[in-house]
C-alpha positions as CSV (number, residue, x, y, z in Angstrom):
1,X,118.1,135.2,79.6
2,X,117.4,132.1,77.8
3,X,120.1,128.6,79.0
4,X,119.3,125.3,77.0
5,X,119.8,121.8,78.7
6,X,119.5,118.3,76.6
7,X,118.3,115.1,77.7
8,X,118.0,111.6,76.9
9,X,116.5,108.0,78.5
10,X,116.2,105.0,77.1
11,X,114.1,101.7,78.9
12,X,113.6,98.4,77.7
13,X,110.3,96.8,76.7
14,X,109.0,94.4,78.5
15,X,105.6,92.6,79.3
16,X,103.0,92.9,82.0
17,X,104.0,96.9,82.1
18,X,101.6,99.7,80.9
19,X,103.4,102.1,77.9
20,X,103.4,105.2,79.2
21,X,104.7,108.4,77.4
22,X,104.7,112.2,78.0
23,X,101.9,111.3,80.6
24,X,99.5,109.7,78.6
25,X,98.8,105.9,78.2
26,X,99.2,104.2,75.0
27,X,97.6,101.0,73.8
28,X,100.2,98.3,73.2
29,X,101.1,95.0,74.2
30,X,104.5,95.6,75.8
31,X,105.2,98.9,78.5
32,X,108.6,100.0,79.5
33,X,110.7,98.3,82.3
34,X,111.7,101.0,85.0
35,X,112.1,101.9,88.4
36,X,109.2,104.4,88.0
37,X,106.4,104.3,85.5
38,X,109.4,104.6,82.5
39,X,108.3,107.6,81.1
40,X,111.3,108.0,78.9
41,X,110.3,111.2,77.1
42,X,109.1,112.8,80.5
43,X,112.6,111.2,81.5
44,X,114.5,113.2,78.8
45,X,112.7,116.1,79.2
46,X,113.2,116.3,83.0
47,X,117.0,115.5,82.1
48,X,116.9,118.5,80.0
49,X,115.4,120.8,82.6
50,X,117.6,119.6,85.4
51,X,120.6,120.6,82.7
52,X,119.4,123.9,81.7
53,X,119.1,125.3,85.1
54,X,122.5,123.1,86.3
55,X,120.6,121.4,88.7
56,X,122.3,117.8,87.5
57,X,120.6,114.6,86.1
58,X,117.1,113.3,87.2
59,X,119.2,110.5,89.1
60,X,120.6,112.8,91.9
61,X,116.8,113.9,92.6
62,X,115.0,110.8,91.9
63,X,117.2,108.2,92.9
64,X,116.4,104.4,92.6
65,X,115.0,104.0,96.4
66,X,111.4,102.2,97.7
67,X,110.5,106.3,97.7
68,X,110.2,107.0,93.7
69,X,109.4,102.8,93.0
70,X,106.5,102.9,90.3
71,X,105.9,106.7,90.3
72,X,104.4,108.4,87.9
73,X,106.9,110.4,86.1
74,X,104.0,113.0,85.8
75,X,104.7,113.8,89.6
76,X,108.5,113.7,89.0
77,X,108.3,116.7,86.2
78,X,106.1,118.4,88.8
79,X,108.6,118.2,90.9
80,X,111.3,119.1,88.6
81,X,109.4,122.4,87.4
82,X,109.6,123.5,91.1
83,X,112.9,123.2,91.5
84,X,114.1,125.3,87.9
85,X,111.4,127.7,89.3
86,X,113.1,128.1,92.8
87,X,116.2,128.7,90.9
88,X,114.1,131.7,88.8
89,X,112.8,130.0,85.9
90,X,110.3,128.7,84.1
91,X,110.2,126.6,80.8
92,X,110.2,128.6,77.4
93,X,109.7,125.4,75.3
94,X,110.4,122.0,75.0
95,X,111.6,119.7,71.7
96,X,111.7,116.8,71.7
97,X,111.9,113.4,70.1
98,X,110.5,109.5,71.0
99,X,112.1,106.9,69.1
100,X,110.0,103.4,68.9
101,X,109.5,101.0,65.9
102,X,106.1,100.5,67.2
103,X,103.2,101.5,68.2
104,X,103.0,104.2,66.1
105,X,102.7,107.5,68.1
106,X,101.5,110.0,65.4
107,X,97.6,109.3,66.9
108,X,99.3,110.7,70.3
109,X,101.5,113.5,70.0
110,X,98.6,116.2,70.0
111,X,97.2,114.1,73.4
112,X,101.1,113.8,75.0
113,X,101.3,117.8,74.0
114,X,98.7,118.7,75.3
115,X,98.9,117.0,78.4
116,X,102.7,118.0,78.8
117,X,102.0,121.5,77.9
118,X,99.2,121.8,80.9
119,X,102.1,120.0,83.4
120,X,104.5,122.4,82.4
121,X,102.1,125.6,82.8
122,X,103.0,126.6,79.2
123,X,101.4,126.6,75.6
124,X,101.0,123.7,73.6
125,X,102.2,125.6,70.8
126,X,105.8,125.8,73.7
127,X,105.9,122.1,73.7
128,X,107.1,119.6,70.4
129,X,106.9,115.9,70.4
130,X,107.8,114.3,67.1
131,X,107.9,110.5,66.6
132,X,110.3,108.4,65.0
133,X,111.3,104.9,64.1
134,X,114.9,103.6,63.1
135,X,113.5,101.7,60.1
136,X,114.1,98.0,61.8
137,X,117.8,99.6,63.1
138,X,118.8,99.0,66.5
139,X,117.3,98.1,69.7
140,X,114.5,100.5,68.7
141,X,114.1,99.3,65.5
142,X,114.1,95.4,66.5
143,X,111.6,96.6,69.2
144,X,113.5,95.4,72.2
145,X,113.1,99.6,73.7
146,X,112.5,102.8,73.4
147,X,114.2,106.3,73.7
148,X,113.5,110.1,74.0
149,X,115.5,113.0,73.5
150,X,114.6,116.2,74.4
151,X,116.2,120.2,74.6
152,X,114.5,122.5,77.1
153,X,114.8,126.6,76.9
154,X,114.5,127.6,80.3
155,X,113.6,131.3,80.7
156,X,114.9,133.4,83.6
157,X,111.8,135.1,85.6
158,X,112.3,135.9,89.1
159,X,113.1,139.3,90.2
160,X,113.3,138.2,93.8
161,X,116.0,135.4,92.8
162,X,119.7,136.0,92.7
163,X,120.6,136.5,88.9
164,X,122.3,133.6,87.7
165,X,124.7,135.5,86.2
């Protein structure tokens, strides 16, 4: 049995923050303003997890408290993957989407894949990243943030769970 969960996050841009995104770091001048490290697309795709396996939102786990301030969101999906797999499963693949006028993220997708794809315990070739802009549209577009949206297949596993059926 295969369920599906979507996610999404957004953050705003801000200086004196590091960019972070799927994990990795990218050069640029401006980082995202969060609670945590602002990982949207490790945001989204946690979102999506949490969904697939009706576990809720990444706020019920990770709330806003001096326990999760400045995380890395790395940790969080670590987290998150032990919890869909206490429920009996395990991520089939991940799509996904980051939406930011700049800096442009083609140089990075393999890296955030990659890095993703070890995180999650799954093939790279389980885990897509593409990168968009909005053409100057919208907060993305005018730079002022950037979002992520992301679907997760989650793959049912355990024989020793009950079936969630």
């Amino acid at each position: 049995m295969t369920r599906f969960g979507i996610g999404y996050d957004v953050h705003r841009l801000t200086t004196g923050r590091k960019l972070i995104l799927g994990g990795v770091e990218i050069p640029h001048e401006l980082g995202l303003e969060a609670h945590s490290d602002g990982d949207v697309l490790i945001h989204a795709i946690i979102d999506a997890m949490l969904g697939a396996a009706a576990l809720n939102d990444i706020g019920t786990h990770f709330p806003m408290t001096p326990e999760f301030k400045d995380i890395s969101s790395v940790e969080l999906l670590k987290r998150t993957c032990k919890l869909v797999a206490d429920k009996g499963y395990r991520v089939g693949n991940i799509d996904s989407i980051v939406v930011a006028q700049r800096p442009k993220l083609a140089p990075y997708v393999m890296r955030i894949r990659e890095n993703l794809a070890q995180i999650l315990n799954v093939d790279v070739d389980a885990v897509s990243v593409k990168a968009k802009t909005e053409e100057g549209l919208g907060f993305t577009g005018t730079e002022q943030g950037i979002s992520a949206y992301a679907v997760a297949g989650l793959c049912y596993f355990s024989f020793g769970a009950k079936d969630p059926l």
